[in-house]
DSSP file (Angstrom, degrees, kcal/mol; ACC not computed):
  #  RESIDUE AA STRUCTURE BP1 BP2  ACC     N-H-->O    O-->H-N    N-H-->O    O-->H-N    TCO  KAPPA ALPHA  PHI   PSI    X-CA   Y-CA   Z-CA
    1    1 A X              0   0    0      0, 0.0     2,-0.3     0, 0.0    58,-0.2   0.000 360.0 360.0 360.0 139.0   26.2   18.1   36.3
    2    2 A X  E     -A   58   0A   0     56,-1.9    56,-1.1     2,-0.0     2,-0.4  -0.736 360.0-132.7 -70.4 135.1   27.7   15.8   38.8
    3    3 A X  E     -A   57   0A   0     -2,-0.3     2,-0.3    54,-0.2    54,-0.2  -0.990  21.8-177.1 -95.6 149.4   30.9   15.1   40.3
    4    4 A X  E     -A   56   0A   0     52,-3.7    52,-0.5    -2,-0.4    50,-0.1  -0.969  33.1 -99.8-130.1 134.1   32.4   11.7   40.7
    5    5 A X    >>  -     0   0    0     -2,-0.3     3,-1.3    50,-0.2     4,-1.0  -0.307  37.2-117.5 -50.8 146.3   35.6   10.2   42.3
    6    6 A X  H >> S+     0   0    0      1,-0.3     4,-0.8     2,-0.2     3,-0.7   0.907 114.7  42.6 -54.4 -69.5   38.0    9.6   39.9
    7    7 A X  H 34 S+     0   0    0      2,-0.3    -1,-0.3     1,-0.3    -2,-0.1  -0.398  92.6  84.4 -88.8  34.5   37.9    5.4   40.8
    8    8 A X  H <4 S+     0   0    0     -3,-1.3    -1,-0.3    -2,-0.3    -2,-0.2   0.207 111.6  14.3 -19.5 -57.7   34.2    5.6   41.0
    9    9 A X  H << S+     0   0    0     -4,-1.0    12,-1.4    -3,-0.7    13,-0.5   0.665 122.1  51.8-131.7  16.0   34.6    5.1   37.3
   10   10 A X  E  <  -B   20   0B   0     -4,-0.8     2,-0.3    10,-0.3    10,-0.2  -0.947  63.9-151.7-126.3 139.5   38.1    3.9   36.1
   11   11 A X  E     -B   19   0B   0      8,-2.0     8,-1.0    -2,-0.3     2,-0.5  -0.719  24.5-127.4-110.8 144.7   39.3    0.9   37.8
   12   12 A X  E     -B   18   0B   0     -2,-0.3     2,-0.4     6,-0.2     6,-0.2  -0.965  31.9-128.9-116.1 125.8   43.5    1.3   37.7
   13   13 A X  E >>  -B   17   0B   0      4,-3.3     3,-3.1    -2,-0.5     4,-1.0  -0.668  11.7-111.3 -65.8 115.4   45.0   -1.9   36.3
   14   14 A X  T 34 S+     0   0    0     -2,-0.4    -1,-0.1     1,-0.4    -2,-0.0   0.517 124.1  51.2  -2.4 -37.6   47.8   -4.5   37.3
   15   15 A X  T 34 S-     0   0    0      2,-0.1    -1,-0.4    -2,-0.1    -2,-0.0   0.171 123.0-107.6-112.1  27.4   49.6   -3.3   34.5
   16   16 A X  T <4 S+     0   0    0     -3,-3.1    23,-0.4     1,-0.4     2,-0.2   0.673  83.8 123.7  82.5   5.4   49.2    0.7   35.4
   17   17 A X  E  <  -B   13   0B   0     -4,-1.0    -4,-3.3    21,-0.1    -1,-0.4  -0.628  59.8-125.7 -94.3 159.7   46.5    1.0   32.3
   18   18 A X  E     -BC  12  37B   0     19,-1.3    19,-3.8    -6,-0.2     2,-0.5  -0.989  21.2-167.7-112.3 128.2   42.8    2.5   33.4
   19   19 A X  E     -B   11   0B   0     -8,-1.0    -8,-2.0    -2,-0.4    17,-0.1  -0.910  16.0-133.4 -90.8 133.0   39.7    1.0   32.8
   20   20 A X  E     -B   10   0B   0     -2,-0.5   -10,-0.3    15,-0.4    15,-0.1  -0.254   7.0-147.1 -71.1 167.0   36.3    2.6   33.1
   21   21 A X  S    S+     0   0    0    -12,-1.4    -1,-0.1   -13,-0.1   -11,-0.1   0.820  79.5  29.1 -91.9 -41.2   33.7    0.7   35.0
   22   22 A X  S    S-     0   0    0    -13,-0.5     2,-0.4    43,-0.1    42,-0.1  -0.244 100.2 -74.7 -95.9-152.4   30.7    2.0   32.9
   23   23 A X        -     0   0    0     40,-0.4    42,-1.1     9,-0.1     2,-0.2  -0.869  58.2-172.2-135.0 113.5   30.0    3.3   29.2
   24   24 A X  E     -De  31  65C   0      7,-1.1     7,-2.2    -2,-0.4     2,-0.5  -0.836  22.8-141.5-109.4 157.6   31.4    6.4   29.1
   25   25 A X  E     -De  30  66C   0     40,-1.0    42,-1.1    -2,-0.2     2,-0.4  -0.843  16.7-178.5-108.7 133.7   31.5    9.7   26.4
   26   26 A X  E >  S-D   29   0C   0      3,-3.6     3,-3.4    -2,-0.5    42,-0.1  -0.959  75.8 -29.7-134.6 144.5   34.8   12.1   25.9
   27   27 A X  T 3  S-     0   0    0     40,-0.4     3,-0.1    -2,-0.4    41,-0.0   0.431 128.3 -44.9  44.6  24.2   34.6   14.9   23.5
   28   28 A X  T 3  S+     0   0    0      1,-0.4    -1,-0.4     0, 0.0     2,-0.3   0.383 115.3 103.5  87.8   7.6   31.9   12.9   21.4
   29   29 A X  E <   -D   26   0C   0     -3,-3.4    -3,-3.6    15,-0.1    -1,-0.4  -0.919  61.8-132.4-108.4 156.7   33.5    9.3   21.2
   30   30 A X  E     -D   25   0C   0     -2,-0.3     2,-0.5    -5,-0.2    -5,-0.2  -0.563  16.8-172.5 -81.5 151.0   32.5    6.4   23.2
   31   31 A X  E     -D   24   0C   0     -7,-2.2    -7,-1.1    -2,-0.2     2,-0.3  -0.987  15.5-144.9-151.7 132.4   34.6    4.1   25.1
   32   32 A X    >   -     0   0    0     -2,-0.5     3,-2.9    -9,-0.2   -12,-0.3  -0.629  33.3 -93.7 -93.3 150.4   33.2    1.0   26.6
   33   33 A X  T 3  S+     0   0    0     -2,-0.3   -10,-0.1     1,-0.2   -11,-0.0   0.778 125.2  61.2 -27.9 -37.8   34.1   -1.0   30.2
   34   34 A X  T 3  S+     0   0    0    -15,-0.1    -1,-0.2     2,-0.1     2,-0.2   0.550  75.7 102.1 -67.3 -26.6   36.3   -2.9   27.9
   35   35 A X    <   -     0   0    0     -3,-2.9     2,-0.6   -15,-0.1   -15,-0.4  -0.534  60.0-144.9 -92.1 144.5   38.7   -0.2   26.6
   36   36 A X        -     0   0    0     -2,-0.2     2,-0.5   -17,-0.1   -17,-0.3  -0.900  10.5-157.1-101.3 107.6   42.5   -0.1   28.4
   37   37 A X  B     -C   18   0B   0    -19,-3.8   -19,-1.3    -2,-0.6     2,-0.6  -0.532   8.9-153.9 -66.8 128.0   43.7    3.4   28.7
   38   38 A X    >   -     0   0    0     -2,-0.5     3,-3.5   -21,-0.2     2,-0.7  -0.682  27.6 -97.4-113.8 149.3   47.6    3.5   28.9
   39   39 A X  T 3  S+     0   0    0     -2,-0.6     3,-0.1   -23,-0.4    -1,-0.0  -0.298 110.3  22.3 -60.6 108.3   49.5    6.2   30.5
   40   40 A X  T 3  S+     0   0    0     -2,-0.7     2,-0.3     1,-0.6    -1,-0.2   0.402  97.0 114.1  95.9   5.7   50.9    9.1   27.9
   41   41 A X    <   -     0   0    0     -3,-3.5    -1,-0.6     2,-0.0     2,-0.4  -0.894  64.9-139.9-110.9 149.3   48.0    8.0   25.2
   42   42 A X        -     0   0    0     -2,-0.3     2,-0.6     5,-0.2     5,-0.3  -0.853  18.2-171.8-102.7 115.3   45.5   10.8   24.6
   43   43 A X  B >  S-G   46   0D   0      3,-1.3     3,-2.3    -2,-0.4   -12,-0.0  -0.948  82.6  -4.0-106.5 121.5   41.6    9.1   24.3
   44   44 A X  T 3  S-     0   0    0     -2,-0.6    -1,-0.2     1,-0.3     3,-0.1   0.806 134.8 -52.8  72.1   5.2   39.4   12.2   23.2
   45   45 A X  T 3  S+     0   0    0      1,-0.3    -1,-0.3   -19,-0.1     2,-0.1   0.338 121.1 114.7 101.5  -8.5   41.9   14.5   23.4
   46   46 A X  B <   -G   43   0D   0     -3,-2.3    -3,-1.3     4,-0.0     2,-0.4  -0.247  54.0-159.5 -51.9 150.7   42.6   13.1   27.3
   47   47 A X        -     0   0    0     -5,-0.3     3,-0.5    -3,-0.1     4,-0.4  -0.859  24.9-168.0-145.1 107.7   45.5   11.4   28.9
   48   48 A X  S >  S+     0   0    0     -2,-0.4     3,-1.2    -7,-0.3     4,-0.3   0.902  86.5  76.9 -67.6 -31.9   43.0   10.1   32.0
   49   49 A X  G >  S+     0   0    0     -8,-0.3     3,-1.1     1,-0.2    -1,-0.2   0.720  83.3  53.4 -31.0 -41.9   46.0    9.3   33.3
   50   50 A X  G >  S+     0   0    0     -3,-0.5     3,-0.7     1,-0.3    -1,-0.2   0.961 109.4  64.7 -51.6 -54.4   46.8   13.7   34.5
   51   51 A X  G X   +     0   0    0     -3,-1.2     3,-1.2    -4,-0.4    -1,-0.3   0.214  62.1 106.6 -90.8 -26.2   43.4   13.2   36.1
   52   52 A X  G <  S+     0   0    0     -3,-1.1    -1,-0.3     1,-0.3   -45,-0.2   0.558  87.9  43.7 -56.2 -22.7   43.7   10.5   39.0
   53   53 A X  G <  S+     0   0    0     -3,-0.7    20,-0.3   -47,-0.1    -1,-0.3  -0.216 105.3  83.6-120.3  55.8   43.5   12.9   41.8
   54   54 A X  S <  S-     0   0    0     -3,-1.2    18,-0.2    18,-0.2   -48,-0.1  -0.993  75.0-109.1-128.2 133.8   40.7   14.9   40.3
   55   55 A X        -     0   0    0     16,-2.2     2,-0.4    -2,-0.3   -50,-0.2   0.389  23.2-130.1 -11.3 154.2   37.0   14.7   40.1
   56   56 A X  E     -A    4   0A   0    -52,-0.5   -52,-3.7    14,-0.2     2,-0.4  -0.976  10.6-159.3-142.0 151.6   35.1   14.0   37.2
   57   57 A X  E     +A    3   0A   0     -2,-0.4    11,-0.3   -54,-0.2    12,-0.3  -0.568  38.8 134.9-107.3 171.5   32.2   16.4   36.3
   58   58 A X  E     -A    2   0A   0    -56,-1.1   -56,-1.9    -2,-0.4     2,-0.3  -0.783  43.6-139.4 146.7 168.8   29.6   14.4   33.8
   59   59 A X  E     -F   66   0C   0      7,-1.0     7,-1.3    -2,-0.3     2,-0.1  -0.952  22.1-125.6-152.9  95.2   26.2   13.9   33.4
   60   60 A X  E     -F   65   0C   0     -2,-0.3     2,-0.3     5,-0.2     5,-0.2  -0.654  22.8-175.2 -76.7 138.4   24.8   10.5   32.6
   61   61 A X  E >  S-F   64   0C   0      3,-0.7     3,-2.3    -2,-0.1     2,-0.7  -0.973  71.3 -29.8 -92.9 118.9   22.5   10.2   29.6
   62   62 A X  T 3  S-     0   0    0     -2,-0.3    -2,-0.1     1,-0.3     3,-0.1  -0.586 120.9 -43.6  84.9-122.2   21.1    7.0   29.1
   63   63 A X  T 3  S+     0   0    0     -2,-0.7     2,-0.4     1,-0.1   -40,-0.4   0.374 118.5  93.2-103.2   0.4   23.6    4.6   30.6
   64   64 A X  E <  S- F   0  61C   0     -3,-2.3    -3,-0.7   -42,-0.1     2,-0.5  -0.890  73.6-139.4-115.0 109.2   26.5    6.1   29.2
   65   65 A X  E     -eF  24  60C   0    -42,-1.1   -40,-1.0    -2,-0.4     2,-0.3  -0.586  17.6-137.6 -85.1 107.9   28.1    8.7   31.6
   66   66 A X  E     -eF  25  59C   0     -7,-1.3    -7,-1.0    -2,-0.5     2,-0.8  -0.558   8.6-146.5 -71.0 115.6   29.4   12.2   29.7
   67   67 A X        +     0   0    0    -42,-1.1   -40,-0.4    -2,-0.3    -9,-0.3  -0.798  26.0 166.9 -51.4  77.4   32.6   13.6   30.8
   68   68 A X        -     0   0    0     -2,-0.8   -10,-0.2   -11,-0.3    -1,-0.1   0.448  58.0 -70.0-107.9  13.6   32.7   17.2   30.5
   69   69 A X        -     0   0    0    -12,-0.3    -1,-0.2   -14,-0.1   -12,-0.1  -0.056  55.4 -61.8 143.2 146.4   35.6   17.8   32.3
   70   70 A X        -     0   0    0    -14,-0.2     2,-0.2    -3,-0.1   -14,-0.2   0.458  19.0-164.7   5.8 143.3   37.4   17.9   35.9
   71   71 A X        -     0   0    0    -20,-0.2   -16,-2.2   -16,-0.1     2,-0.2  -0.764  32.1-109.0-155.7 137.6   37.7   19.2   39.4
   72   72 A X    >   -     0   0    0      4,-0.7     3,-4.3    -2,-0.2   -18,-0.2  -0.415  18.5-132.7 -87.6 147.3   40.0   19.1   41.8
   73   73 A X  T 3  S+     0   0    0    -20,-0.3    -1,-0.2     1,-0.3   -19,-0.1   0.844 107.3  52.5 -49.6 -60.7   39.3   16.9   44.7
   74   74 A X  T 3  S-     0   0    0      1,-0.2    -1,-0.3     3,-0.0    -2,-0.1   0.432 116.3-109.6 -46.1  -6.4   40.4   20.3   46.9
   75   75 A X  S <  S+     0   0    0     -3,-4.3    -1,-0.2     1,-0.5    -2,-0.1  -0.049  83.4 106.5 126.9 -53.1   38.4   22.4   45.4
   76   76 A X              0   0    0      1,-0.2    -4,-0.7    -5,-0.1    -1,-0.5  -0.584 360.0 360.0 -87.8 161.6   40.3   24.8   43.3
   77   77 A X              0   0    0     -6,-0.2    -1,-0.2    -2,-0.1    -7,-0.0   0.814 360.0 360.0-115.6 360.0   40.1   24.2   39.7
């Protein structure tokens, strides 16, 4: 397992939505470069939004980089 800066892989949009930057997994569904997250919608059981000054732990398989959950930048989680 890895961690990755948060904006390593969601780019935050003009209009306050996230996209990720590669092919990513949550909880078993896929989400593509393409998909707009908006702030207070749950993707995967997620609101990425909580998450912007946290880690991401994940593991790429393949090309598509697995989310398995958080850490915070400081340390604790």
């Amino acid at each position: 397992m890895e961690k990755y800066n948060f904006f390593d892989v969601f780019q935050e949009n003009s209009d306050g939505s996230l996209t990720p930057k590669v092919s990513i997994n949550v909880n078993g569904i896929n989400f593509g470069p393409g998909t707009r997250f908006t702030r207070g919608v749950a993707f995967g059981g997620i609101d990425f939004h909580q998450y912007k000054d946290y880690n991401i732990v994940a593991e790429y398989i393949g090309e598509v980089l697995f989310i398995r959950g958080f850490s915070r930048k400081d340390g604790q989680n």
